[in-house]
C-alpha positions in Angstrom: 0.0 0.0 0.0 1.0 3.4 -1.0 1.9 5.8 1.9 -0.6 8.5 2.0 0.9 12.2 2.2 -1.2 13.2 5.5 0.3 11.9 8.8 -1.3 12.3 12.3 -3.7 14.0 13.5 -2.7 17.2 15.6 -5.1 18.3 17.9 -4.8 22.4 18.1 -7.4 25.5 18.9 -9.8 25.6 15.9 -11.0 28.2 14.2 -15.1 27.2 13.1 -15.2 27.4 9.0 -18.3 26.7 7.1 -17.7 25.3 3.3 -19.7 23.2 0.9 -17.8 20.3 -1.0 -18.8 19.3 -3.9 -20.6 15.6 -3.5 -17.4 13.7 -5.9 -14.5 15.7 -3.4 -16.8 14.5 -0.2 -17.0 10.8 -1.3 -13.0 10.8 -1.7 -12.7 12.6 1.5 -14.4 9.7 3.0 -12.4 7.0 1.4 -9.4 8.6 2.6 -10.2 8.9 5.9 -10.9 5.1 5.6 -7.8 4.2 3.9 -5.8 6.7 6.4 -7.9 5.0 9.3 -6.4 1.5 8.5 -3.3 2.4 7.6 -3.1 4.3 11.2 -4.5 1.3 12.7 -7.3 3.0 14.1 -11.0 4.6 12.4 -11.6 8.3 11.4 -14.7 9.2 12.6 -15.5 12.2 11.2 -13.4 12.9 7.5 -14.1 16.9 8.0 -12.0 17.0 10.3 -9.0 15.6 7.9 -9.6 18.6 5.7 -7.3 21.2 8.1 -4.2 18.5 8.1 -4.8 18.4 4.5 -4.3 22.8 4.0 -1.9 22.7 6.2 0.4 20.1 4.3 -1.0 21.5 1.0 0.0 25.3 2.3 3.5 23.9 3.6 5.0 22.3 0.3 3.5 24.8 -2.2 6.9 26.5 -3.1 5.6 29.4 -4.4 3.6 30.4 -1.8 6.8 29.8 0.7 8.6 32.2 -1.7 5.7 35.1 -2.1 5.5 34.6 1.8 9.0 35.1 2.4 9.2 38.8 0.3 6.0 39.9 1.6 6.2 43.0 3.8 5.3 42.5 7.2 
């Protein structure tokens, strides 16, 4: 089995955000949290709560946004 880009879940202070998915992007959130949850050894009970890990990881490889971030002014 592949090894999936998320790791474990961090619990932090959270922020409340409202979004609509659309229906195809909610079904594979779903699956991953089922494919995560066995990998992990454990079940994801509720896949929202995957989609802040995912950001985060998204937001900390994008390379361009770590270069536009670095010469913004402060």
């Amino acid at each position: 089995m592949a090894k999936l880009k998320l790791g474990a879940l961090l619990e932090d202070k959270a922020v409340k955000v409202s979004l609509e998915l659309p229906a195809s992007l909610h079904r594979d959130l779903v699956l991953y949290a089922e494919i995560l949850g066995r990998e992990q050894g454990r079940t994801i009970s509720d896949p929202v709560k995957l989609i802040a890990p995912m950001l985060q990881r998204f937001i900390a490889t994008d390379r361009a946004f770590a270069a536009a971030r670095k010469s913004a002014p402060d």
